[in-house]
C-alpha positions as CSV (number, residue, x, y, z in Angstrom):
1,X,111.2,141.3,41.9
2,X,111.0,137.8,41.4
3,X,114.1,137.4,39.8
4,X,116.1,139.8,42.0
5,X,114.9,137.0,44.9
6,X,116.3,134.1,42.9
7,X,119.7,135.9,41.9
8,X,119.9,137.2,45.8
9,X,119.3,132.9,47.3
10,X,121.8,132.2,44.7
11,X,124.6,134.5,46.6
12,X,123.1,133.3,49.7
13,X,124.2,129.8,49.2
14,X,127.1,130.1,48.2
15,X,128.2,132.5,50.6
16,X,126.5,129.8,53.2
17,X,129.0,127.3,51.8
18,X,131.8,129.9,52.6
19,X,130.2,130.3,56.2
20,X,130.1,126.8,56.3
21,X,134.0,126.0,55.6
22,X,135.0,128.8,57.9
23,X,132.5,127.2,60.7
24,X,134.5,124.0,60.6
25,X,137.6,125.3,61.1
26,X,137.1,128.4,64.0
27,X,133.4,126.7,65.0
28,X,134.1,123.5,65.8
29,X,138.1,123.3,66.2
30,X,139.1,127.0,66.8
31,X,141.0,127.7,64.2
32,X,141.4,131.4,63.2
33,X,141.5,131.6,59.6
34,X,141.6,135.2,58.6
35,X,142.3,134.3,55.1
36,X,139.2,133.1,54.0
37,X,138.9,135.1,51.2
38,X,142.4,133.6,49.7
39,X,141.0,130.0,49.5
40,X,137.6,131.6,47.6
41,X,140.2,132.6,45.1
42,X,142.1,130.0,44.6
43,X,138.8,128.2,43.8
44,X,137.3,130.6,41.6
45,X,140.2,131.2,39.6
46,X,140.9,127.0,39.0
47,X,137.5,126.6,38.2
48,X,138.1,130.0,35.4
49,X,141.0,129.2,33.7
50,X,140.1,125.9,33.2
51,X,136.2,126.5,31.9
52,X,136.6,129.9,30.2
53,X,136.5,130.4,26.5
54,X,140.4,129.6,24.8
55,X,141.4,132.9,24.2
56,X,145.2,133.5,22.0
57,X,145.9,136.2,24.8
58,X,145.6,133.6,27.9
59,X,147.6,131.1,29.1
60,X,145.4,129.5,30.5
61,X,141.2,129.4,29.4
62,X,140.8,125.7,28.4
63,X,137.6,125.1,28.0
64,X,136.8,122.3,30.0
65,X,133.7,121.3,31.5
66,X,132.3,122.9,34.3
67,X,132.0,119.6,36.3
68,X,135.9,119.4,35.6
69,X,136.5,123.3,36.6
70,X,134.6,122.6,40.2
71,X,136.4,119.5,41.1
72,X,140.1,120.8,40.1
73,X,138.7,124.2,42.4
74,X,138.7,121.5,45.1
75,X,141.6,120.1,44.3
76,X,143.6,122.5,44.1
77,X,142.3,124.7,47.2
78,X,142.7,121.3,49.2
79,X,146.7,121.0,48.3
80,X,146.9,125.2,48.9
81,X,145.5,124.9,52.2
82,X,147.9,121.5,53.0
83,X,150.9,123.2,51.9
84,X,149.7,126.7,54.1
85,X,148.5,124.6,57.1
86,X,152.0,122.5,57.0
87,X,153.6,126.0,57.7
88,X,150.8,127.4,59.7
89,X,149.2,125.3,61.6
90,X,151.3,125.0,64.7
91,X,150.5,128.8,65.1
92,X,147.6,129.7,67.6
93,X,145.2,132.5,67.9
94,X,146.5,136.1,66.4
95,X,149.3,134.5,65.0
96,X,147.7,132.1,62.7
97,X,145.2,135.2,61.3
98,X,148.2,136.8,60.6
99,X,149.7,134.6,58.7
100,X,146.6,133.5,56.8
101,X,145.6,137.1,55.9
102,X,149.2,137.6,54.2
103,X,148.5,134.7,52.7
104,X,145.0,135.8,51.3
105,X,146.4,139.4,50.4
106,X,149.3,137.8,48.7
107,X,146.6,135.6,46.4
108,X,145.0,138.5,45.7
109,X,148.0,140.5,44.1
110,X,149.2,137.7,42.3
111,X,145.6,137.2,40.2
112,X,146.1,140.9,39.8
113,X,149.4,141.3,38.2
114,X,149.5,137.6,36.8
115,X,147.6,138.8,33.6
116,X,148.8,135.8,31.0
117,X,147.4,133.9,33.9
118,X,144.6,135.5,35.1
119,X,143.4,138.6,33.0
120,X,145.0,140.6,35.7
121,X,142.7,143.6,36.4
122,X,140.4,143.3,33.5
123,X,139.5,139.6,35.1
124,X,138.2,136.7,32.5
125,X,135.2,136.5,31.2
126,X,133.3,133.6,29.3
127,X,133.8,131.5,32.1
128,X,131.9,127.6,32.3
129,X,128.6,127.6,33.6
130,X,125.9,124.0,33.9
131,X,123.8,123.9,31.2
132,X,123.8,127.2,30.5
133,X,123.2,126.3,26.5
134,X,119.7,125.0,27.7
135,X,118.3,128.3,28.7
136,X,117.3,131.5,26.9
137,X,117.4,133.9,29.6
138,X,119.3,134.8,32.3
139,X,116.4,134.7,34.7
140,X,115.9,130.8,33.4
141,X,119.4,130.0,34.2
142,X,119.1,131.4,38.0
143,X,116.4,129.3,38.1
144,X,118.3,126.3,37.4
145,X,120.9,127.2,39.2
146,X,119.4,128.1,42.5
147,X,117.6,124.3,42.6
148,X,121.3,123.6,41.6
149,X,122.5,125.4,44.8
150,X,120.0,123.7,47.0
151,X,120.6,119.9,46.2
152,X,124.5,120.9,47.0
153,X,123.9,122.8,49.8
154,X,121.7,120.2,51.6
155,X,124.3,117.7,50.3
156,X,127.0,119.5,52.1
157,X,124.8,120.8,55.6
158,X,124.0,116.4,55.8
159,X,127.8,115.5,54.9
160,X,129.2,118.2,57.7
161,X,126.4,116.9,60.4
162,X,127.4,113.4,59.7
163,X,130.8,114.2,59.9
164,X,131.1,116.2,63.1
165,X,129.0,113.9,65.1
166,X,131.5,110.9,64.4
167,X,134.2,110.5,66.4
168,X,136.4,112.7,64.4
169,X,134.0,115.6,64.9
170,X,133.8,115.1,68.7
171,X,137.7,115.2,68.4
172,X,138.0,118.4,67.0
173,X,135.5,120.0,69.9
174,X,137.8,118.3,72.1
175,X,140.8,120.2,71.0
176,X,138.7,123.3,70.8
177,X,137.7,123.2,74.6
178,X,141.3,121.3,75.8
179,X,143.7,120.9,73.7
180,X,145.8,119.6,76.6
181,X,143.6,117.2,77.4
182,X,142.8,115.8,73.9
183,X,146.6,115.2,73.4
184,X,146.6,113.6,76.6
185,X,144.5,111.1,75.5
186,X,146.6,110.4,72.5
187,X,145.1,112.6,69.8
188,X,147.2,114.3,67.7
189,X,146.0,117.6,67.9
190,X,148.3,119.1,65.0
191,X,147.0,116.0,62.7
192,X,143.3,116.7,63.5
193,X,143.8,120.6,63.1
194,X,145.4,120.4,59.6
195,X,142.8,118.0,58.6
196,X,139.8,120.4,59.8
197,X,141.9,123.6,58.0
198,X,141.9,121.5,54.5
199,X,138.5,120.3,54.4
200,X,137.2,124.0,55.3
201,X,139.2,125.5,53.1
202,X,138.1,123.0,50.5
203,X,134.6,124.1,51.0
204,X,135.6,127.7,50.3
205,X,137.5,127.0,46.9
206,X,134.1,124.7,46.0
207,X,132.2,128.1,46.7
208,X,134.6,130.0,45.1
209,X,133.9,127.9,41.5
210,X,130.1,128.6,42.0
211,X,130.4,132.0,42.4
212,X,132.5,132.6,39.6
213,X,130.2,129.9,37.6
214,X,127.2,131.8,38.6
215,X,128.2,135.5,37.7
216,X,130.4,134.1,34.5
217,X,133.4,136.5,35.3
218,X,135.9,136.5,37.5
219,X,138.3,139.6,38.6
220,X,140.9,140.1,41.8
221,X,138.9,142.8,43.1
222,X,135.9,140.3,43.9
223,X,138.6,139.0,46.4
224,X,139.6,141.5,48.6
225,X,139.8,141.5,52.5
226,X,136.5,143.0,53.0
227,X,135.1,139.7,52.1
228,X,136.4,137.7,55.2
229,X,134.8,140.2,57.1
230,X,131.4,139.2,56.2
231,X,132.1,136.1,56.5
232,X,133.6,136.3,59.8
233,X,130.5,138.6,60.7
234,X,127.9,136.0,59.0
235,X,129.7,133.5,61.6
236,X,129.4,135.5,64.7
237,X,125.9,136.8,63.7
238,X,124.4,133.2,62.9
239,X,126.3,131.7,66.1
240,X,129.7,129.6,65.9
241,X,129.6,126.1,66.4
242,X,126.4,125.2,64.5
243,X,126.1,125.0,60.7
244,X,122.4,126.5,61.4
245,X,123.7,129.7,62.5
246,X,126.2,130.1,59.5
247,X,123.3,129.7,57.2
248,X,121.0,131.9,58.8
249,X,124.1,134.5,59.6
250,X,125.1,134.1,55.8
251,X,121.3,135.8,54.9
252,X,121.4,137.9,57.6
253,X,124.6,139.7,56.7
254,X,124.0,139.6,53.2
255,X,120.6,141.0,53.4
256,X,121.4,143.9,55.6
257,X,124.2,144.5,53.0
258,X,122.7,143.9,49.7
259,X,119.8,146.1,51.0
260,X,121.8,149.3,52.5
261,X,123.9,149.0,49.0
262,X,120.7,149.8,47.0
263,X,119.5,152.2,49.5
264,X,122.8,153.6,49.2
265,X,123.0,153.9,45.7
266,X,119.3,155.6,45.1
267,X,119.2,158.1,48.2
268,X,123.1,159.1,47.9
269,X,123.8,161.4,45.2
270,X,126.8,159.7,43.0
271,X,129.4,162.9,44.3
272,X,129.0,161.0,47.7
273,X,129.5,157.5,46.4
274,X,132.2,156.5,48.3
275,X,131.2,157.9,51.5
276,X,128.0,156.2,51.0
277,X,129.5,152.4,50.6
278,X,131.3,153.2,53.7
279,X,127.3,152.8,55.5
280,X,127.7,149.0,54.6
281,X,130.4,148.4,56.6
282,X,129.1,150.4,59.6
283,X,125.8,148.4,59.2
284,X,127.2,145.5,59.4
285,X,129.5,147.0,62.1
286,X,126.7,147.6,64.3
287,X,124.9,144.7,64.0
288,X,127.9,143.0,65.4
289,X,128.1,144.7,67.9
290,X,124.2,144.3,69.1
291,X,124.7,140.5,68.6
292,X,127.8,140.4,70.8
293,X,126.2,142.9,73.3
294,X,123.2,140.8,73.6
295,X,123.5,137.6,71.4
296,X,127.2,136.6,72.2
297,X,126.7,132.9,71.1
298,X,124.9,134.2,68.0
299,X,120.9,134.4,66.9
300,X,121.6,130.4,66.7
301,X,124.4,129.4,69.2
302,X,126.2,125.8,69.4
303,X,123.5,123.0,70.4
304,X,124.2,121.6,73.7
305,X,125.6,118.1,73.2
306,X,126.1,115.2,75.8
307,X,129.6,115.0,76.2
308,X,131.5,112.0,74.9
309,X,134.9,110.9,75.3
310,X,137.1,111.5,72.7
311,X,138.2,107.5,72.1
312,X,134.6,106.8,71.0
């Protein structure tokens, strides 16, 4: 039991730091990114080709160290997500989720046919992990990691809050509320948009190389759409706006469907498998729709701030 609770934190966290990324960008600036699950990707795959095992049959699979394989997952989801948002960026509400989710699907596909690349379907295994060496058993190793995941994610929750209340932050609430306004005043509202849309994407690609560092594989089906649906639902649950709420909707959403998966899987006999996953979904389907019915900021919604002008 004790080690199902430390592998189950684990996910938590780094799903938190996916909530996290997606918080900054639709939370606090009102961005709607329905590709989140691209820049996870792009993240977890950087940090795998560079980290796994060499392999004859792989391009890539350098190697390197896994410090190395989580700041090139940054990197290279930060330049991803500049070169998207250059395109994309000027594009408001459905428009921009359209375009972000083609650009998430089309991620996807390529790590699935890209097999020099990527191990196409059969994913790649062998993949970087800290420290593992020092540890005998998995269970050890969770253990490490999980204090692991704490230091970063208190690292990252005091980085954001610093961030957002400077007068950067207070900008990007600006253009949230008024847009109109905010540019009136001589912000550049595409500037501070594209800015908000790298640095959350670049939190998804750095929990994208934990993942994938955690579990020690990677495939392209660990990347398909249903993941920005929890995370969208972890946002909504926990309340937009506050970083809080993304943590507490992260464990929400991913205990409700953790749980119902191994209810599923014991009380549903295997004939009925895939009419039993389907009861995750709907869960999680319901519960958004009780927290919007009666909780439409969220179980946590945004603290109330006094206002500031946006030239502080």
């Amino acid at each position: 039991m004790l080690a199902y609770l430390v592998f189950f934190a684990c996910v938590v966290l780094i799903l938190g730091v996916l909530a996290l990324g997606l918080n900054l960008q639709w939370g606090f600036t009102g961005l709607f990114n329905a590709g989140v699950v691209g820049f996870y990707a792009i993240g977890a795959y950087t940090h795998a080709i560079l980290t796994a095992a060499p392999q004859p049959q792989y391009v890539g699979n350098f190697g390197l160290p896994w410090l190395v394989g989580v700041l090139a997952a940054m990197a290279a989801t930060a330049l991803a997500s500049w070169l998207i948002g250059l395109v994309t960026i000027r594009l408001r509400g459905d428009y921009l989720a359209i375009a972000t989710f083609g650009v998430a699907v089309s991620i996807q596909l390529v790590a699935l046919n890209w097999e020099p690349l990527t191990g196409g379907a059969q994913g790649l295994t062998r993949i970087g992990k800290p420290l593992a060496q020092l540890f005998e058993t998995p269970f050890g190793f969770n253990l490490w990691f999980l204090g692991l995941m704490i230091a970063l994610m208190a690292t990252i929750y005091w980085a954001l809050d610093r961030v957002l209340l400077s007068p950067w932050g207070r900008v990007l609430k600006a253009i949230r509320e008024d847009e109109t306004a905010a540019v009136a005043l001589g912000k550049s509202a595409r500037r501070f948009r594209l800015e908000a849309f790298v640095l959350g994407s670049t939190l998804m690609g750095l929990a994208g190389a934990l993942y994938v560092s955690f579990i020690g594989f990677v495939s392209p089906f660990d990347f398909l759409p249903i993941v920005t649906f929890q995370v969208w639902a972890m946002l909504i649950v926990g309340g937009s706006g506050n970083n809080r709420g993304a943590l507490l909707g992260a464990l929400v959403v991913w205990a409700i469907w953790a749980g119902s998966g191994v209810a599923v899987s014991k009380l549903v006999p295997p004939s009925h498998a895939a009419q039993g996953a389907a009861i995750q979904v709907i869960l999680i389907g319901l519960l958004l729709m009780l927290v919007l019915l009666f909780r439409p900021r969220g179980l946590i919604g945004e603290a109330a701030v006094v206002s500031r002008h946006v030239n502080d």
